[in-house]
mmCIF file of the C-alpha atoms, coordinates in Angstrom:
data_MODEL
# 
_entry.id   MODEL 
# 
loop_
_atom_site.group_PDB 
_atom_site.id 
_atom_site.type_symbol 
_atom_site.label_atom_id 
_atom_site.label_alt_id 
_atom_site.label_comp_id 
_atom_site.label_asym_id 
_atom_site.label_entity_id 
_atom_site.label_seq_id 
_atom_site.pdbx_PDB_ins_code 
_atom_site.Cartn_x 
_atom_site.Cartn_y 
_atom_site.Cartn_z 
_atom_site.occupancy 
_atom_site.B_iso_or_equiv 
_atom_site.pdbx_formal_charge 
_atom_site.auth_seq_id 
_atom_site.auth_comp_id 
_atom_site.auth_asym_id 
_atom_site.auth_atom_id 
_atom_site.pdbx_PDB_model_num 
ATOM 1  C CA . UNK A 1 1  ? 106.161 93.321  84.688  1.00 0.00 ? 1  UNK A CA 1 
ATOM 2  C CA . UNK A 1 2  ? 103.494 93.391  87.772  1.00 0.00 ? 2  UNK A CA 1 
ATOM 3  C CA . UNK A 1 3  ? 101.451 90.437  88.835  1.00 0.00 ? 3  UNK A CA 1 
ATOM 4  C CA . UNK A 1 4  ? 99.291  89.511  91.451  1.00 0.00 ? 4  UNK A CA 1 
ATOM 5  C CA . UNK A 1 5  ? 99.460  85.989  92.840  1.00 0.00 ? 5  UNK A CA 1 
ATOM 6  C CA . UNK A 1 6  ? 97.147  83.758  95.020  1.00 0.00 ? 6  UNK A CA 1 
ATOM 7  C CA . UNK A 1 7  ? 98.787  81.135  96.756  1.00 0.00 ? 7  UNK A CA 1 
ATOM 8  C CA . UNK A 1 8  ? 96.677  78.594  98.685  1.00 0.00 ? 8  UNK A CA 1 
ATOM 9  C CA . UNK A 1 9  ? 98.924  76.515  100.863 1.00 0.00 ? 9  UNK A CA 1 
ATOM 10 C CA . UNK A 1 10 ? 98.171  74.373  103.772 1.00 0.00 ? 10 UNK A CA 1 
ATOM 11 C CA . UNK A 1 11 ? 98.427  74.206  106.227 1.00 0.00 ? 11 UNK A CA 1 
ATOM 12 C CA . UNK A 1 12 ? 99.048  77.859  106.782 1.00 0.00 ? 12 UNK A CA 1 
ATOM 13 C CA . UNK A 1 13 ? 102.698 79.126  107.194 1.00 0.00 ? 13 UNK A CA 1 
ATOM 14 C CA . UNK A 1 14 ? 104.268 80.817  110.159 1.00 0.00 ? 14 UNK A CA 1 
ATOM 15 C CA . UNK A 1 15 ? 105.682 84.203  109.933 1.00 0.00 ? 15 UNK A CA 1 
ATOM 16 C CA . UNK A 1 16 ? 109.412 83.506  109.602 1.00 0.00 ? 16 UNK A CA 1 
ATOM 17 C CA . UNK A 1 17 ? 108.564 81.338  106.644 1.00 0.00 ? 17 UNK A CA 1 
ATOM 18 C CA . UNK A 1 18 ? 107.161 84.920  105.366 1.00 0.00 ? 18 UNK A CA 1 
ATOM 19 C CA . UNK A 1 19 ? 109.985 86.191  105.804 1.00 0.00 ? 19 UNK A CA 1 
ATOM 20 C CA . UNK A 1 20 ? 111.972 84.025  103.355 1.00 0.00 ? 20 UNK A CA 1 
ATOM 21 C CA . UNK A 1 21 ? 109.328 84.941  100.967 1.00 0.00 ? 21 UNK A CA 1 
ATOM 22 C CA . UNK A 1 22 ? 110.249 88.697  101.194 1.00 0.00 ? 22 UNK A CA 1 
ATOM 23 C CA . UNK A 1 23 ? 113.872 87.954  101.286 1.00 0.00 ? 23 UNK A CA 1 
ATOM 24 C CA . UNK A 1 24 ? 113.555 86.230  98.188  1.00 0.00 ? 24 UNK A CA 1 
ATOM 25 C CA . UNK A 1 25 ? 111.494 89.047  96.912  1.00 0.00 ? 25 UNK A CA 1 
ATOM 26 C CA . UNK A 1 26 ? 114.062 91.624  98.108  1.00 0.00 ? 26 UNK A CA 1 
ATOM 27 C CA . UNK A 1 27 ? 117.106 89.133  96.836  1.00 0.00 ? 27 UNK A CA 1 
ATOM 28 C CA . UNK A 1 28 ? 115.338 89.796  93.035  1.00 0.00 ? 28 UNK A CA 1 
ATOM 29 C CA . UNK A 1 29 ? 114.873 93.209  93.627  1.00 0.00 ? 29 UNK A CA 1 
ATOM 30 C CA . UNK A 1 30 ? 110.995 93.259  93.367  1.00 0.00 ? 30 UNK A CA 1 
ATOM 31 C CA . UNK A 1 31 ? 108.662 95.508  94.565  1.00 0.00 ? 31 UNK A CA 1 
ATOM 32 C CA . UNK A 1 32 ? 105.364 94.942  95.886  1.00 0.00 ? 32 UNK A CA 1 
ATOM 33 C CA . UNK A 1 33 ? 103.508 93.014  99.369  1.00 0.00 ? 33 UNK A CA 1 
ATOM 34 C CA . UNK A 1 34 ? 102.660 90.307  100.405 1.00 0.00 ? 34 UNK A CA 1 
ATOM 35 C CA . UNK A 1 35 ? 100.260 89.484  103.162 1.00 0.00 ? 35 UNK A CA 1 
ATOM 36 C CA . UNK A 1 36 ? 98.142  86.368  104.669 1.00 0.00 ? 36 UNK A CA 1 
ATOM 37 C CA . UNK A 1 37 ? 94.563  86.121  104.269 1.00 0.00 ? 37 UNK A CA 1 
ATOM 38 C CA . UNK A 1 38 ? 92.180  84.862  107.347 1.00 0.00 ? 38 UNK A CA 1 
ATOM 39 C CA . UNK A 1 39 ? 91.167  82.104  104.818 1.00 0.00 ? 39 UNK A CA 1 
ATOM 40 C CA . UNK A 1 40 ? 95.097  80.495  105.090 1.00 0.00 ? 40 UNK A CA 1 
ATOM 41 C CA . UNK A 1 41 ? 95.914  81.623  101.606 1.00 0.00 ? 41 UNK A CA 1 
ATOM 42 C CA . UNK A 1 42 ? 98.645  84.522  100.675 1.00 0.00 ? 42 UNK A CA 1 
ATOM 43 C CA . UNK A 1 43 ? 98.106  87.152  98.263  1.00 0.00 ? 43 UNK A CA 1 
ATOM 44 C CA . UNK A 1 44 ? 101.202 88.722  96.917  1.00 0.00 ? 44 UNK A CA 1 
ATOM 45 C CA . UNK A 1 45 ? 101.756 91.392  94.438  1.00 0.00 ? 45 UNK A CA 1 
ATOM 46 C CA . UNK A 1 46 ? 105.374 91.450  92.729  1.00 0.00 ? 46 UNK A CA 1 
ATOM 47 C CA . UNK A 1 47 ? 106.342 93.787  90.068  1.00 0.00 ? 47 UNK A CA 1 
ATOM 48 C CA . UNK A 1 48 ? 110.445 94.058  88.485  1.00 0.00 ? 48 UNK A CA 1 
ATOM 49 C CA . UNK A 1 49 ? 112.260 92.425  86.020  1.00 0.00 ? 49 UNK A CA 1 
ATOM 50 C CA . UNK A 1 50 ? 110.236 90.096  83.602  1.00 0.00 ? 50 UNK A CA 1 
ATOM 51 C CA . UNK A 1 51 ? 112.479 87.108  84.813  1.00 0.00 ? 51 UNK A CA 1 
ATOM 52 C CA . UNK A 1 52 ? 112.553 88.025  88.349  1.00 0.00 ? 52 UNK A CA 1 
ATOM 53 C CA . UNK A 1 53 ? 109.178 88.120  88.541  1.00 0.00 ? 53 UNK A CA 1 
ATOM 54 C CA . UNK A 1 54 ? 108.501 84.559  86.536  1.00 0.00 ? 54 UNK A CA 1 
ATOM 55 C CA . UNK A 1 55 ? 111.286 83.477  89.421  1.00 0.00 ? 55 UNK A CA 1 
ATOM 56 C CA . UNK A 1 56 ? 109.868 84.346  92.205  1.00 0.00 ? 56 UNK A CA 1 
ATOM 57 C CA . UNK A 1 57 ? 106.206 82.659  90.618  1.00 0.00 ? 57 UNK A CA 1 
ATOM 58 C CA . UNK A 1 58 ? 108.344 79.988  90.396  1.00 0.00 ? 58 UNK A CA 1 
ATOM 59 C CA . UNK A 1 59 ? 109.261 80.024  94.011  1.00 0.00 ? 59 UNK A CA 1 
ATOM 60 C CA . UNK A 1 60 ? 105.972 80.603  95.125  1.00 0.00 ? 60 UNK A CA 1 
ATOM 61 C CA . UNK A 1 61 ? 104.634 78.126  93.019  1.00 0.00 ? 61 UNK A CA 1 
ATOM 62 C CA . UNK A 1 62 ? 106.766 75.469  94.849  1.00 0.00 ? 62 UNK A CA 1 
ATOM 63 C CA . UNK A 1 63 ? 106.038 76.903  98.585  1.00 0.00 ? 63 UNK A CA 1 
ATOM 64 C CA . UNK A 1 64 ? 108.212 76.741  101.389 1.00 0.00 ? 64 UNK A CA 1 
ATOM 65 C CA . UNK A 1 65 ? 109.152 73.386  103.387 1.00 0.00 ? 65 UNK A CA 1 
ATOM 66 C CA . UNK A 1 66 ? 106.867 71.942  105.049 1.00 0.00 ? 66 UNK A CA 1 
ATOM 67 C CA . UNK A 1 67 ? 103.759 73.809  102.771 1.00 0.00 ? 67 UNK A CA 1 
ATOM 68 C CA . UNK A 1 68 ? 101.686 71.750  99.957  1.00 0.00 ? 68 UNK A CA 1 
ATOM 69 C CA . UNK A 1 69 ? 100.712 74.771  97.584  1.00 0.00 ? 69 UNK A CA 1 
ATOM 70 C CA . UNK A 1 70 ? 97.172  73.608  96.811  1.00 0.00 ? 70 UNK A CA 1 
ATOM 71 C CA . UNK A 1 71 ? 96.119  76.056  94.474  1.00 0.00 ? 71 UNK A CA 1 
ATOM 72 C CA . UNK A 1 72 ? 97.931  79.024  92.314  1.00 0.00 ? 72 UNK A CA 1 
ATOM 73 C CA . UNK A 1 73 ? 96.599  82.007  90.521  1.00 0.00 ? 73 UNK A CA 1 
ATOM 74 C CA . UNK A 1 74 ? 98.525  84.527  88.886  1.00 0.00 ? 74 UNK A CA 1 
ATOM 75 C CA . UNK A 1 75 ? 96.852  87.570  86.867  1.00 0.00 ? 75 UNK A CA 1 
ATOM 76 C CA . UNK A 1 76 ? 98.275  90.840  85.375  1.00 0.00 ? 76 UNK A CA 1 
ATOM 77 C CA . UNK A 1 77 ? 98.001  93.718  87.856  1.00 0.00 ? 77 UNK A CA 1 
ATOM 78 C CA . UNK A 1 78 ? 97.601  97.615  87.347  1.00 0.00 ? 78 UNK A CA 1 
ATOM 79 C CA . UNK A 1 79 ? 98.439  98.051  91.404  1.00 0.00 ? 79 UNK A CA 1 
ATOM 80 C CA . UNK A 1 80 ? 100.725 100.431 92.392  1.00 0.00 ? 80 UNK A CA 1 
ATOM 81 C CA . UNK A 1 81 ? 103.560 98.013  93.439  1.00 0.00 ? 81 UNK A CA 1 
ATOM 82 C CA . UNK A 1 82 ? 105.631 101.258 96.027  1.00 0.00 ? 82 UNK A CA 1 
ATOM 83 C CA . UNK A 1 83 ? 109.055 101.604 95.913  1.00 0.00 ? 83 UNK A CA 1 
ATOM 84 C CA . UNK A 1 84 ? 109.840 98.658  98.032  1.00 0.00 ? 84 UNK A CA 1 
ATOM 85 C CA . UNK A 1 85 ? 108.710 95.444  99.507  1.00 0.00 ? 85 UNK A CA 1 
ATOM 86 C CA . UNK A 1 86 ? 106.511 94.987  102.273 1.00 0.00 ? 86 UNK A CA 1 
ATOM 87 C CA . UNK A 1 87 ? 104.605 92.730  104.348 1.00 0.00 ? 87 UNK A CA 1 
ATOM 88 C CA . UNK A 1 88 ? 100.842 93.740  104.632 1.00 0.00 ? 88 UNK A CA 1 
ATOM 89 C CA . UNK A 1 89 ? 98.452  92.899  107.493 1.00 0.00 ? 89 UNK A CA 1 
ATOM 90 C CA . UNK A 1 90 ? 96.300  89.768  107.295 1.00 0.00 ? 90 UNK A CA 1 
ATOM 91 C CA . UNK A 1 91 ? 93.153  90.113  105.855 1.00 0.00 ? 91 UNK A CA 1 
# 
């Protein structure tokens, strides 16, 4: 299962908070990026097991401490997730 996920939070997050993100992602063995937008929101594409990947929604869904996720998309994707998990550059 791959989706693509829009997560407006503010205010925006520092990089170590980022960093749980991926270890969470790496924890459910996804694959996929994530990366902040100039905007404040993150885009993130995550692609593995069915229920890792409604897990880690889940997670991202509820933000990290100190965040107030003020908006959430999530969409089927046809991206090419790689063979790992990265963190992008902002955009």
């Amino acid at each position: 299962m791959t989706m693509a996920i829009t997560n407006h939070s503010s205010p925006p997050q520092s990089p170590s908070t980022k960093t749980v993100r991926l270890e969470y992602a790496t924890q459910l063995g996804l694959k996929g990026w994530l990366r902040n937008r100039r905007d404040g929101s993150v885009e993130a594409l995550f692609s593995g097991d069915s229920d890792n990947v409604q897990e880690m929604e889940q997670r991202c869904r509820r933000g990290p401490p100190d965040a107030m996720v003020t908006g959430f998309q999530v969409f089927p994707s046809t991206d090419d997730p790689g063979t790992g998990f990265q963190r992008k550059a902002t955009v």
